[in-house]
Biopython code that builds the backbone (N, CA, C, O; Angstrom):
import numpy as np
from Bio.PDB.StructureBuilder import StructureBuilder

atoms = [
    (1, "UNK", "N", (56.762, 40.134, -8.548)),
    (1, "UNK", "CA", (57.133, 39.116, -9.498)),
    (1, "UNK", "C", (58.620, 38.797, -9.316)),
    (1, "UNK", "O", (59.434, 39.720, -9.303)),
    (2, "UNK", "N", (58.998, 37.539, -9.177)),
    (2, "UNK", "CA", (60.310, 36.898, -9.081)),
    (2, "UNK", "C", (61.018, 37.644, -10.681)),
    (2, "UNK", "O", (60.329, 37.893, -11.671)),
    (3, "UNK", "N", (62.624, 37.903, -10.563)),
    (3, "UNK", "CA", (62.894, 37.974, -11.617)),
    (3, "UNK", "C", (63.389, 36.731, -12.234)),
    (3, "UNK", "O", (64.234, 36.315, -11.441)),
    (4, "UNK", "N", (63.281, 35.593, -13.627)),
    (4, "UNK", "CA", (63.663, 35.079, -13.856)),
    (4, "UNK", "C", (65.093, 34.782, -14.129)),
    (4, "UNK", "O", (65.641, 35.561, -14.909)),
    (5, "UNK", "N", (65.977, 33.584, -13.530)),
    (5, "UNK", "CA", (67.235, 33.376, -13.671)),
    (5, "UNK", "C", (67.112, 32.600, -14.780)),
    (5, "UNK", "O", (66.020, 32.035, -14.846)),
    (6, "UNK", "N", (68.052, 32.327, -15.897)),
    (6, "UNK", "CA", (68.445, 31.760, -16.695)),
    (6, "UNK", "C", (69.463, 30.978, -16.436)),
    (6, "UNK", "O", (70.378, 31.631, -15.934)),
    (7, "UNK", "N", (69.756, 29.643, -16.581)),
    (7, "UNK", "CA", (70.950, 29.303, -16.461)),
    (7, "UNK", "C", (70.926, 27.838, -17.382)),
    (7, "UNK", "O", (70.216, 26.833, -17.334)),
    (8, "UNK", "N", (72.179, 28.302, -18.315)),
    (8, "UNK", "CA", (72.384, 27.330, -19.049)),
    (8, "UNK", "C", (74.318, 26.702, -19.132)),
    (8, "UNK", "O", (75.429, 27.207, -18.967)),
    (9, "UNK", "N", (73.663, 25.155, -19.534)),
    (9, "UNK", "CA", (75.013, 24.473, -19.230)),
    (9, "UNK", "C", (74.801, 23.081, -20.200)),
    (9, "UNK", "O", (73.963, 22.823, -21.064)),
    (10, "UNK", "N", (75.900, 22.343, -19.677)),
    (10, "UNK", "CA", (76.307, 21.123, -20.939)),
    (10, "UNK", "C", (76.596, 20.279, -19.695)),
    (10, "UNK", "O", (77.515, 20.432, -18.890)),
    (11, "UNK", "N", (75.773, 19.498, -19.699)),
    (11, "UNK", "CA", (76.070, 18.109, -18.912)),
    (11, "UNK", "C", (76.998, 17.318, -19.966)),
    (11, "UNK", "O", (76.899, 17.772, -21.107)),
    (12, "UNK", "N", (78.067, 15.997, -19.790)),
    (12, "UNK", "CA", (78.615, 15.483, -20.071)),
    (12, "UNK", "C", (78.238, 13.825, -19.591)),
    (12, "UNK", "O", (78.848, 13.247, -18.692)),
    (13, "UNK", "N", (77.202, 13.261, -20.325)),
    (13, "UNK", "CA", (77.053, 11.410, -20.524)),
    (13, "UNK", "C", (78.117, 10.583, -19.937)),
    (13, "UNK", "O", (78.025, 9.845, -18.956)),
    (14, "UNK", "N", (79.326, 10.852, -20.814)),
    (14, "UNK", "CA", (80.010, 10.259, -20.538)),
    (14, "UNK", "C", (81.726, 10.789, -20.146)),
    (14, "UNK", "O", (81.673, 11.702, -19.322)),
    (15, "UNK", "N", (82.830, 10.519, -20.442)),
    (15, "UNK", "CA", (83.698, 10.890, -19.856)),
    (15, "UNK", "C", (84.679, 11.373, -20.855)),
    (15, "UNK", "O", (85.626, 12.143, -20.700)),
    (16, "UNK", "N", (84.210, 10.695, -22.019)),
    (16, "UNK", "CA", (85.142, 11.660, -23.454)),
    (16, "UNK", "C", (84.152, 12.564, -23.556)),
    (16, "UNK", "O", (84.405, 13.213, -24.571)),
    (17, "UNK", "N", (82.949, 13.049, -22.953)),
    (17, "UNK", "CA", (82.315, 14.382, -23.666)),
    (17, "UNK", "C", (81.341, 13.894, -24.911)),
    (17, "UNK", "O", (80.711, 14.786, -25.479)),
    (18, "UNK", "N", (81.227, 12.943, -25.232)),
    (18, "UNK", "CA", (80.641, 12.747, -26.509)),
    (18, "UNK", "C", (79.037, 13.175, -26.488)),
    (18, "UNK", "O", (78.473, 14.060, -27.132)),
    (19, "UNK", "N", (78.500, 12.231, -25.516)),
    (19, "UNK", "CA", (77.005, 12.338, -25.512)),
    (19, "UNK", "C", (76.796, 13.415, -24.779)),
    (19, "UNK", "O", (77.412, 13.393, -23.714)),
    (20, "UNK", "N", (76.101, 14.418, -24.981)),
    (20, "UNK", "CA", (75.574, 15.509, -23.682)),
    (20, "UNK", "C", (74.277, 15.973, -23.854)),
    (20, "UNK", "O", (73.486, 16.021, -24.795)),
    (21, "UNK", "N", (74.276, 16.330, -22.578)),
    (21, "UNK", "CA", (72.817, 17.038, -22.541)),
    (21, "UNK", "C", (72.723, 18.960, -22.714)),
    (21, "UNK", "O", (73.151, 19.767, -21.889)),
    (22, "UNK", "N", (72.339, 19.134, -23.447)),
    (22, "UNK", "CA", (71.996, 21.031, -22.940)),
    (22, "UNK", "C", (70.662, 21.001, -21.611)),
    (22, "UNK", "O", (69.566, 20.443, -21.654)),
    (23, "UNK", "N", (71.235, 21.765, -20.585)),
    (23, "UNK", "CA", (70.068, 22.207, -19.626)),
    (23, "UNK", "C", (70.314, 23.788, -19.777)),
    (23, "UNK", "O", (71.366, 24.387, -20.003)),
    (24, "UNK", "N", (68.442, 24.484, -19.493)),
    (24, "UNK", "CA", (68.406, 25.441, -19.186)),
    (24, "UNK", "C", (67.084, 25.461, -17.957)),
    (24, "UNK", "O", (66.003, 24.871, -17.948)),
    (25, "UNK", "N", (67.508, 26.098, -17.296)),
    (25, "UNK", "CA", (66.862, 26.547, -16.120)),
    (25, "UNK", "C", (66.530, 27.742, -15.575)),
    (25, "UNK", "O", (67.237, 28.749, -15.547)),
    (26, "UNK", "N", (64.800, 27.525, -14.893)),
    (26, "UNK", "CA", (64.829, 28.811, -14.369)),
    (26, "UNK", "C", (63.659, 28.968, -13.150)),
    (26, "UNK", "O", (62.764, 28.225, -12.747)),
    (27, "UNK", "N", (63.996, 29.932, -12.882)),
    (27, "UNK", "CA", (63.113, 30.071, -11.430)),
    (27, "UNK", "C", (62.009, 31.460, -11.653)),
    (27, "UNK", "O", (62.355, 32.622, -11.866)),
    (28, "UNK", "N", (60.416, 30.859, -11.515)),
    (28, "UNK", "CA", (59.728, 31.991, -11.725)),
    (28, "UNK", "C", (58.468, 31.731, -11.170)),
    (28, "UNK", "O", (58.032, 30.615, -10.889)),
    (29, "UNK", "N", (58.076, 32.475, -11.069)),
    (29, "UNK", "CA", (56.512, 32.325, -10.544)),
    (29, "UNK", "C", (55.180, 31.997, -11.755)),
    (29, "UNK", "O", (54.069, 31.501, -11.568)),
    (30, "UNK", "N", (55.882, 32.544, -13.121)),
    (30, "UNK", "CA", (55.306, 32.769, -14.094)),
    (30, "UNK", "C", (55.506, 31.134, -15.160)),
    (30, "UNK", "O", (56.574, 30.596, -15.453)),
    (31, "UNK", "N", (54.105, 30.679, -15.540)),
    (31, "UNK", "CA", (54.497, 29.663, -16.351)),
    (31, "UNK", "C", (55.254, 30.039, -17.351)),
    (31, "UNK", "O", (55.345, 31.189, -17.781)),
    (32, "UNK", "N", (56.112, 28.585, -17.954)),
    (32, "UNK", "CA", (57.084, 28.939, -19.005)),
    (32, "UNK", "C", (56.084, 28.558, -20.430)),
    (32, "UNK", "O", (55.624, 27.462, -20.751)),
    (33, "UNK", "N", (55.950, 29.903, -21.131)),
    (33, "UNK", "CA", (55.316, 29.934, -22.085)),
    (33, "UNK", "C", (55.645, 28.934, -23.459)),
    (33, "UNK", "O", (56.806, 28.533, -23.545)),
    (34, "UNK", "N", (54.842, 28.590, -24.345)),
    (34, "UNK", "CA", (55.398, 27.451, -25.603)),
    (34, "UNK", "C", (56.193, 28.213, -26.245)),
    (34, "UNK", "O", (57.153, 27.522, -26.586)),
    (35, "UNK", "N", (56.334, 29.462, -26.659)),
    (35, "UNK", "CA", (57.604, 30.285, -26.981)),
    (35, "UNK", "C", (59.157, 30.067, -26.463)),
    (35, "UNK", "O", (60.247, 29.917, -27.014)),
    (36, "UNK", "N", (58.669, 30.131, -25.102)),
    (36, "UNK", "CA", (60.169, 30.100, -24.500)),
    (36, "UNK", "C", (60.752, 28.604, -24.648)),
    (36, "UNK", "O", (61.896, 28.215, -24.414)),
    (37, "UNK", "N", (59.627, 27.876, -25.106)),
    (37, "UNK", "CA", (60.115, 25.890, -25.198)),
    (37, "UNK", "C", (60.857, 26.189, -26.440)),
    (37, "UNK", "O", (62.065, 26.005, -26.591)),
    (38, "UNK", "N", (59.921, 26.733, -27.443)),
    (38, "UNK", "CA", (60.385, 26.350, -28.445)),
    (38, "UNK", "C", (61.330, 27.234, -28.842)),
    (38, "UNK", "O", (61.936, 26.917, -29.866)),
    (39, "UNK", "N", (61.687, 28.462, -28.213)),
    (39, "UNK", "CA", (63.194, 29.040, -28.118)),
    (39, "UNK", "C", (64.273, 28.398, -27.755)),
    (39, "UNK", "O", (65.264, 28.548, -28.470)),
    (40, "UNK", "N", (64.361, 27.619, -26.692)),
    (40, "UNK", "CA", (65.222, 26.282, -25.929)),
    (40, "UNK", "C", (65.402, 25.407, -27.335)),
    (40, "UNK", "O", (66.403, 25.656, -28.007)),
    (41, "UNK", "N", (64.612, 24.546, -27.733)),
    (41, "UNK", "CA", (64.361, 23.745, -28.693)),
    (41, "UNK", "C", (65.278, 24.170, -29.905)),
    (41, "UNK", "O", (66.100, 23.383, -30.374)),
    (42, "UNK", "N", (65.085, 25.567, -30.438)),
    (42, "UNK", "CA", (65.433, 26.393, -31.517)),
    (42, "UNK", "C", (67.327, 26.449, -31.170)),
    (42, "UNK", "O", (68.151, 26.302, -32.073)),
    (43, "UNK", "N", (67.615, 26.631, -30.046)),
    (43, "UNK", "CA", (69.161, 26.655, -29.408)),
    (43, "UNK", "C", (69.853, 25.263, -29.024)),
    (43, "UNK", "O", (70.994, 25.268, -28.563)),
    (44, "UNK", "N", (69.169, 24.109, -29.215)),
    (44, "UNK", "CA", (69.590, 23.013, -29.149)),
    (44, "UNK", "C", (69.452, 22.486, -30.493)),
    (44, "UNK", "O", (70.254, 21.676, -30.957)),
    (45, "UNK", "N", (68.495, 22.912, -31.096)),
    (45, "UNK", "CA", (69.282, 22.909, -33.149)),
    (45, "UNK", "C", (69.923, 23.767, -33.785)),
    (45, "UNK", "O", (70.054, 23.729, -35.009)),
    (46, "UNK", "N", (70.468, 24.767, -32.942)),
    (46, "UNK", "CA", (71.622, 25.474, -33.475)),
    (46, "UNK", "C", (72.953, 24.700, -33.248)),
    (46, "UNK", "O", (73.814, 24.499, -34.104)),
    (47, "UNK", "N", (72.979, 24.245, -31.766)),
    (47, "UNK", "CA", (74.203, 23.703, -31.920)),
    (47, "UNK", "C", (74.344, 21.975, -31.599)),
    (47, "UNK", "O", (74.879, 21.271, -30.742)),
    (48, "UNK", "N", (73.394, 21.748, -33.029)),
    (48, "UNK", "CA", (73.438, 20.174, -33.061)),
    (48, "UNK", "C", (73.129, 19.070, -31.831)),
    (48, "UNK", "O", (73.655, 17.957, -31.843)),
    (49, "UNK", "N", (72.309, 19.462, -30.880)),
    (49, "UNK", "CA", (72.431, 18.967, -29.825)),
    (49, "UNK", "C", (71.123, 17.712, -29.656)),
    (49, "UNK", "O", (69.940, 17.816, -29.978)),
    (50, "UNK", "N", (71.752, 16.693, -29.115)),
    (50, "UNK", "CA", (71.148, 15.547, -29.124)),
    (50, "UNK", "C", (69.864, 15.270, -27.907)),
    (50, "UNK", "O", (68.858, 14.604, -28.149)),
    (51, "UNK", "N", (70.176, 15.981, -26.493)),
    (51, "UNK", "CA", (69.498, 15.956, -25.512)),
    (51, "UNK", "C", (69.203, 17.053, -24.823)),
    (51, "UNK", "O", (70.249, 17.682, -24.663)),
    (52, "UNK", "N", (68.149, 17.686, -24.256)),
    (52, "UNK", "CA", (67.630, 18.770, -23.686)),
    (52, "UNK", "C", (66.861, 18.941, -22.038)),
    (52, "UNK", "O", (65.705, 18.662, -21.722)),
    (53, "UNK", "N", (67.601, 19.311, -21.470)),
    (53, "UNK", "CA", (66.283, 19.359, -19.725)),
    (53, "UNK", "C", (66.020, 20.870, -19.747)),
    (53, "UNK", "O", (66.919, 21.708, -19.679)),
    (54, "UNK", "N", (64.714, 21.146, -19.848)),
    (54, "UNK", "CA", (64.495, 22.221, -19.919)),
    (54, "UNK", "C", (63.813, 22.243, -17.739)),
    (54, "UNK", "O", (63.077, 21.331, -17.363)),
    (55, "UNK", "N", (64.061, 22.877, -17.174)),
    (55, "UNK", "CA", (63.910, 22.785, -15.307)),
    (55, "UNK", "C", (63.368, 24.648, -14.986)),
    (55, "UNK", "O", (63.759, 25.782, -15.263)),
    (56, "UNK", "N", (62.174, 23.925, -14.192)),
    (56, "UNK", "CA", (61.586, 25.518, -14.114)),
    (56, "UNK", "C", (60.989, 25.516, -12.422)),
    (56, "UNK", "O", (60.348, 24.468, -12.347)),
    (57, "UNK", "N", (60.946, 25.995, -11.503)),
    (57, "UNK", "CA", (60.353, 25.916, -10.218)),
    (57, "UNK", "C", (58.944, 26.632, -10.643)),
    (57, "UNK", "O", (58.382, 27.351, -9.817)),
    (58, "UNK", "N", (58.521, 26.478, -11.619)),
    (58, "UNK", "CA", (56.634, 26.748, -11.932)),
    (58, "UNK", "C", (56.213, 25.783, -12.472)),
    (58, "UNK", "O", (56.270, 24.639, -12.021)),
    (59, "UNK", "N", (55.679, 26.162, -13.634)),
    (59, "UNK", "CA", (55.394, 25.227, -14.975)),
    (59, "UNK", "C", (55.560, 25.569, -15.777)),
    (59, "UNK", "O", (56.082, 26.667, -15.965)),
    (60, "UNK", "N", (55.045, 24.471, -16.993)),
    (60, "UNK", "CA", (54.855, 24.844, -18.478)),
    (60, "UNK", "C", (53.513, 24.731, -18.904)),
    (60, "UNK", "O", (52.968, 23.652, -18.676)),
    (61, "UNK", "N", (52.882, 25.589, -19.457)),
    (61, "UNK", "CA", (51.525, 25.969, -20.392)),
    (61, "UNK", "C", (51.805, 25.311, -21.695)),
    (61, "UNK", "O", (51.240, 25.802, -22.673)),
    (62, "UNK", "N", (52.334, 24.610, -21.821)),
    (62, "UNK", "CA", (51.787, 22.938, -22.742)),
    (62, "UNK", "C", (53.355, 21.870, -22.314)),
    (62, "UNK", "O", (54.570, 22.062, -22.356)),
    (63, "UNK", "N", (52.685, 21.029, -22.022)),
    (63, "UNK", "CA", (53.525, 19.694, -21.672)),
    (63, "UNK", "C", (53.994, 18.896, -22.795)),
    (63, "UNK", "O", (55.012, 18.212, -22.687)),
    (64, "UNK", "N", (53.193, 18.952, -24.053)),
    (64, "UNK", "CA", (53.497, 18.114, -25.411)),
    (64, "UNK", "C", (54.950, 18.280, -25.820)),
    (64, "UNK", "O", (55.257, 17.614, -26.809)),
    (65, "UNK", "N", (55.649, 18.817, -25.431)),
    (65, "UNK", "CA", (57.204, 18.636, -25.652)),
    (65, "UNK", "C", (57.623, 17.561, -24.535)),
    (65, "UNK", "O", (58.738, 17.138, -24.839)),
    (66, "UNK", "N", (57.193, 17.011, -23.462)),
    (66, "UNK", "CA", (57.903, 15.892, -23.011)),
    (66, "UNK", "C", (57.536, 14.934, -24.281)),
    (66, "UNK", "O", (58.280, 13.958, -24.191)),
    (67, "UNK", "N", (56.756, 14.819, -25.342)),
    (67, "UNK", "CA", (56.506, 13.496, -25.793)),
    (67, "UNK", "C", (57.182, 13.522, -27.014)),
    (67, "UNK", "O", (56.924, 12.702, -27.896)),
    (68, "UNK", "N", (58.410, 14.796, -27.199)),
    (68, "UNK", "CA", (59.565, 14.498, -28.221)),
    (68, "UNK", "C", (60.967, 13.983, -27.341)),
    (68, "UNK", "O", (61.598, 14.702, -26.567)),
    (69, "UNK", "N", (61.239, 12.714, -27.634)),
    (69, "UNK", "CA", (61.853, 11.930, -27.150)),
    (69, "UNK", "C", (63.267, 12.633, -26.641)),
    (69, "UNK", "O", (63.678, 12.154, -25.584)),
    (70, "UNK", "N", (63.938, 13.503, -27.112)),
    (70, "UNK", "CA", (64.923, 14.138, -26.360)),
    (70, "UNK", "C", (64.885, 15.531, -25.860)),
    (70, "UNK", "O", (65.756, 16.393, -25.740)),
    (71, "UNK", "N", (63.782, 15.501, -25.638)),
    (71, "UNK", "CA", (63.523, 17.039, -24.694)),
    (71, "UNK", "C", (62.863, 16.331, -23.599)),
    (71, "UNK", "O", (62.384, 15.215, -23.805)),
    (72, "UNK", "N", (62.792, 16.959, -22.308)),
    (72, "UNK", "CA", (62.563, 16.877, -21.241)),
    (72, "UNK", "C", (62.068, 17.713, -20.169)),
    (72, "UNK", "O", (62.976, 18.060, -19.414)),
    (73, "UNK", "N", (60.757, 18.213, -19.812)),
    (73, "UNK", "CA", (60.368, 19.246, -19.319)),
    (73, "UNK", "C", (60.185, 18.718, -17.985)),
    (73, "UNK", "O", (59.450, 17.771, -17.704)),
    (74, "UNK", "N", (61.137, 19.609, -16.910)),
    (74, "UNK", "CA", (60.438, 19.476, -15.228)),
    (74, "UNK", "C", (59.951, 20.679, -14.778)),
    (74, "UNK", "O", (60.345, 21.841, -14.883)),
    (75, "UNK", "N", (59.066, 20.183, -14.286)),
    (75, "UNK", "CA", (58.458, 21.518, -13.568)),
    (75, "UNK", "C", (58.584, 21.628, -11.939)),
    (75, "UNK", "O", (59.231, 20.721, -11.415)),
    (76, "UNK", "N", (58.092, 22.540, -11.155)),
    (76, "UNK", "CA", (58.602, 22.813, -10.059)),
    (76, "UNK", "C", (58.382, 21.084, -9.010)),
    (76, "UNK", "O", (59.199, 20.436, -8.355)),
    (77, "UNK", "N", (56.775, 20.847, -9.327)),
    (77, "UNK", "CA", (56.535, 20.158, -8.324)),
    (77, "UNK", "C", (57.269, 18.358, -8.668)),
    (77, "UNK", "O", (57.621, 17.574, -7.786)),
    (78, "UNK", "N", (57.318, 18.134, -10.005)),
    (78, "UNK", "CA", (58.650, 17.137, -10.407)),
    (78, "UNK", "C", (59.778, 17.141, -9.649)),
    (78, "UNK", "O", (60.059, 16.105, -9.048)),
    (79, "UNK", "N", (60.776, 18.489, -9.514)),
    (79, "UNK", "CA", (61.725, 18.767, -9.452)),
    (79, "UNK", "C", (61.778, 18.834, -7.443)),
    (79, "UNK", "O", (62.824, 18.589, -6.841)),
    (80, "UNK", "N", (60.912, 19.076, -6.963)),
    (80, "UNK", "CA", (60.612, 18.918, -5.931)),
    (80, "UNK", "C", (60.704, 17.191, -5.272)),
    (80, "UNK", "O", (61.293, 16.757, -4.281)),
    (81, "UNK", "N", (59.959, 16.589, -6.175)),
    (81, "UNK", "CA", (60.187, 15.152, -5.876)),
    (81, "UNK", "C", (61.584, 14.667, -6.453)),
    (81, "UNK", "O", (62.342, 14.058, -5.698)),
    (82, "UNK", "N", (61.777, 14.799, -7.148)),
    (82, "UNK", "CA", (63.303, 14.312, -7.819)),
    (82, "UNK", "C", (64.539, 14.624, -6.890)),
    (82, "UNK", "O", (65.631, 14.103, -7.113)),
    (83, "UNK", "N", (64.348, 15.409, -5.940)),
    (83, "UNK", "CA", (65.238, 16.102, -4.886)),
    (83, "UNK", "C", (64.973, 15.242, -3.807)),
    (83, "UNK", "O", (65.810, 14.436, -3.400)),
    (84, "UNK", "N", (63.592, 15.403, -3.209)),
    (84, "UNK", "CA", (63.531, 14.246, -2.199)),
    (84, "UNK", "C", (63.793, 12.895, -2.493)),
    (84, "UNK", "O", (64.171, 12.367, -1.447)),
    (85, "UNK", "N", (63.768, 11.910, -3.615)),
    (85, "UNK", "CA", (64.133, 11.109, -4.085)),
    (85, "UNK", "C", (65.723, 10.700, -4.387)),
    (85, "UNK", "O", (66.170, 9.565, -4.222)),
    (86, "UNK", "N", (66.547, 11.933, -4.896)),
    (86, "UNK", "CA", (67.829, 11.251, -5.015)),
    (86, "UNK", "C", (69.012, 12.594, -4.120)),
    (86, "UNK", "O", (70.223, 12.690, -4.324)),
    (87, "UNK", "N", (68.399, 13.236, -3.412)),
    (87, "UNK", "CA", (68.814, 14.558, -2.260)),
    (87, "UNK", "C", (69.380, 15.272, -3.058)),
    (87, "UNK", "O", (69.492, 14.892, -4.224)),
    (88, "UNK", "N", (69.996, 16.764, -2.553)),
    (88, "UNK", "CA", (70.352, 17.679, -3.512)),
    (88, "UNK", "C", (71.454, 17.323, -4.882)),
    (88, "UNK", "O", (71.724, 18.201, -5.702)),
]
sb = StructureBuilder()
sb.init_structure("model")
sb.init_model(0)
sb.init_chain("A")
sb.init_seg("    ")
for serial, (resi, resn, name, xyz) in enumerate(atoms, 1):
    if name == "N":
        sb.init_residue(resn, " ", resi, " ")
    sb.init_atom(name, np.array(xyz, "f"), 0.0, 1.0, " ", f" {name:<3s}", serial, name[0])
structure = sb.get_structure()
């Protein structure tokens, strides 16, 4: 079993910082469970946060969080095309 990396950060919209995104990411073999979404979810209403990419090289075992308008779930084979599409 891969060990999962975590990695979290603050994209910046624009150039005063105002709008941002929280990303967390991770690399696993193991789908990302609705727990661990809604742990992400739970840390982007702690600190007031407007936008979310949650990025996993597996999947997610429920997708119904892409259809809350500022969360954003990619999964491996997305993230795969999104690379060939705009390169690393």
């Amino acid at each position: 079993m891969i060990k999962k990396i975590i990695v979290e950060g603050v994209i910046n919209e624009d150039i005063l910082g105002f709008r941002k995104i929280y990303l967390q990411a991770r690399q696993s073999r193991d789908m990302i469970s609705k727990i661990e979404v809604e742990d992400f979810i739970k840390k982007l209403n702690d600190c007031n946060a407007e936008n979310g990419v949650f990025i996993t090289t597996s999947d997610f075992e429920n997708k119904k969080y892409n259809e809350i308008k500022n969360i954003r779930l990619i999964n491996g084979v997305e993230l795969i095309n999104l690379i060939s599409e705009y390169g690393t």
